[in-house]
C-alpha positions in Angstrom: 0.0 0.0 0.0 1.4 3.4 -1.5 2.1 5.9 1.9 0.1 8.5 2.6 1.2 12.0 1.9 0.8 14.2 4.3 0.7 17.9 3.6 2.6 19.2 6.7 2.4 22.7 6.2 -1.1 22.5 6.5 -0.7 20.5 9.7 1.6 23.4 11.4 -1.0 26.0 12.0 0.6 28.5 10.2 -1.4 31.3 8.6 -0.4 32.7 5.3 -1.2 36.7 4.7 -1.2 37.6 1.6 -0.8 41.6 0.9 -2.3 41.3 -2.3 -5.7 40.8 -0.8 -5.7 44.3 0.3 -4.6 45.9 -3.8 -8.2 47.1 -5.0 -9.7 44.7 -7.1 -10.8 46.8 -10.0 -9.5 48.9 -13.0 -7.6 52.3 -11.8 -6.7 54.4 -14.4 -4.6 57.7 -14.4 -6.1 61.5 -16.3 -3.1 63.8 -16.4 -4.3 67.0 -17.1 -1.0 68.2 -18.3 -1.4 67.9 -22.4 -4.3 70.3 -21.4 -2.4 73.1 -20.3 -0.6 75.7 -22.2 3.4 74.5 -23.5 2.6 72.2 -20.4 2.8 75.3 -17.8 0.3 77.2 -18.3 -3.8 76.8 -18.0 -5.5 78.8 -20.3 -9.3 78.6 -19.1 -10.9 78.8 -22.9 -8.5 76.0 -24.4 -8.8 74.1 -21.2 -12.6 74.1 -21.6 -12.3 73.8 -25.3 -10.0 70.1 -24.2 -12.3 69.1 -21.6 -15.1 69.2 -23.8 -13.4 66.9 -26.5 -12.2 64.6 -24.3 -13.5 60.7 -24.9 -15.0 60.6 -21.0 -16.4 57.5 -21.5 -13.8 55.7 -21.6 -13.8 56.3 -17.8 -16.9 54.2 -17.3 -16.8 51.7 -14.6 -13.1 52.6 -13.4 -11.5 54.2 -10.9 -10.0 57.4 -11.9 -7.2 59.2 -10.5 -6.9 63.0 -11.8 -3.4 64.9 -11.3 -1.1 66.8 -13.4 2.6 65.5 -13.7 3.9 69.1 -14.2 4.7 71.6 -11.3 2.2 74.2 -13.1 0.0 75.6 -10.7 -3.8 74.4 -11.4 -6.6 76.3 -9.9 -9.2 74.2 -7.9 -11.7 75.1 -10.0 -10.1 73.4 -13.3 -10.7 69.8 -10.8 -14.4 71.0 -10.6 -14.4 71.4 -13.8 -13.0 68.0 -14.4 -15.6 66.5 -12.1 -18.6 67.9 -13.8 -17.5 65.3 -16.9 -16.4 62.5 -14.4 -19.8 62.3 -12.5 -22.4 61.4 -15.5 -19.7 58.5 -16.9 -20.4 56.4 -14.2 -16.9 56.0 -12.3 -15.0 56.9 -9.1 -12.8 59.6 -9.0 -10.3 61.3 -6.8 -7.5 63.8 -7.0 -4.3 62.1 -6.9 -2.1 59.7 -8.7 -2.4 56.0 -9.0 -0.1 55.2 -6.7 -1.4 58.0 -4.0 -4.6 56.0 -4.6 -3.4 52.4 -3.8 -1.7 53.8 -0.9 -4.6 55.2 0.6 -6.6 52.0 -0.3 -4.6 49.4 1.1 -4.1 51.5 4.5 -8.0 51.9 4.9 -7.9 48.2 3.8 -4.7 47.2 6.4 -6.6 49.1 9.3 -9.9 47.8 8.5 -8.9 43.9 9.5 -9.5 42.1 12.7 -6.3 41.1 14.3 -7.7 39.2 17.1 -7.9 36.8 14.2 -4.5 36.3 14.2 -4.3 35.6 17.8 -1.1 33.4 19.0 -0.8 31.9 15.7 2.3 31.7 13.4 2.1 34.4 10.4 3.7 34.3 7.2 3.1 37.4 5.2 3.6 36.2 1.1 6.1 37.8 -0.5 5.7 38.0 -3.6 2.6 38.0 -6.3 0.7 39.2 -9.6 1.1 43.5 -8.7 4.0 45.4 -6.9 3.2 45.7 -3.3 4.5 48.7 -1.8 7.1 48.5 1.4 4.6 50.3 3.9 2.4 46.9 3.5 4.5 44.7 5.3 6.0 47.5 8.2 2.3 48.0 8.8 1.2 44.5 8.9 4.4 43.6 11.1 3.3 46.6 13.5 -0.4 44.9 13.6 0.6 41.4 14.0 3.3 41.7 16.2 0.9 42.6 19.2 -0.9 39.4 18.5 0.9 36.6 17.0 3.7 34.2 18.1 5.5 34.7 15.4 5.6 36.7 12.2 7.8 35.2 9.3 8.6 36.6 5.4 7.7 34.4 2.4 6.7 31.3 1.4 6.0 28.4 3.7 8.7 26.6 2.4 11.5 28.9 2.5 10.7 31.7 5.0 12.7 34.6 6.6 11.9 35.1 10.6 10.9 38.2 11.7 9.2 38.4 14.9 8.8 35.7 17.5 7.5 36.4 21.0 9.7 36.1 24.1 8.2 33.5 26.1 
């Protein structure tokens, strides 16, 4: 009779955290309002309207927008108003900000947002590596979290992990 194989990992009562499962789940997609202004610089309130008002906005349906300018012009708050009023009939979520301001903010609300009680004396590995780039402040935040909590917090993947925290008996 063939022996039975016996998936030790699971047995160990460790708990695998993936970062990943706080990255929003849906599209995010960056308007740079910097081909609308003047050599780049400059916001000229009839061209910008004149822009705005050719703009394909529908292709913003269903995403998540993120509306900045990647110059160092000086944008009036009333040109993001502006931007809004086209924004709010396509059916999408919008913010001021880039994409990566955004998934900052999302995965912090996210990161406070769980219930570390869950966690309680067990042995934590946070996953390392995955489909999208996860920025550093995920794992000092989820070390500061856990730490309170677990036994231990470890790095990677259950078969090859790097120790991080264990707590002193």
């Amino acid at each position: 009779m063939p022996e039975e194989i016996v998936n030790r990992v699971a047995q160990s009562g460790i708990v695998n955290l993936d970062p990943e499962d706080f990255y929003p789940k849906f599209e995010i997609q960056e308007l740079d309002i910097k081909p609308w202004l003047f050599q780049g610089l400059l916001l000229k309130e009839k061209d910008f309207r004149a822009s705005l008002a050719e703009h394909d906005w529908l292709a913003y349906k269903g995403k998540h927008v993120c509306v900045y300018c990647s110059s160092d012009a000086i944008i009036p708050q009333w040109a993001y108003m502006l931007i809004a009023t086209y924004l709010q009939p396509v059916d999408c979520e919008f913010q001021k900000g880039t994409k990566e301001e955004f998934i900052h903010q999302y995965m912090s609300e996210a990161i406070r947002n769980v219930d570390y009680s869950t966690f309680a004396d067990a042995r934590v590995i946070i996953k390392g590596c995955g489909q999208h780039p996860i920025p550093d402040f995920v794992y000092l935040e989820l070390t500061k979290r856990l730490m309170p909590v677990t036994k231990s917090v470890m790095f990677g993947e259950a078969c090859s992990t790097v120790p991080i925290y264990k707590k002193k008996k």
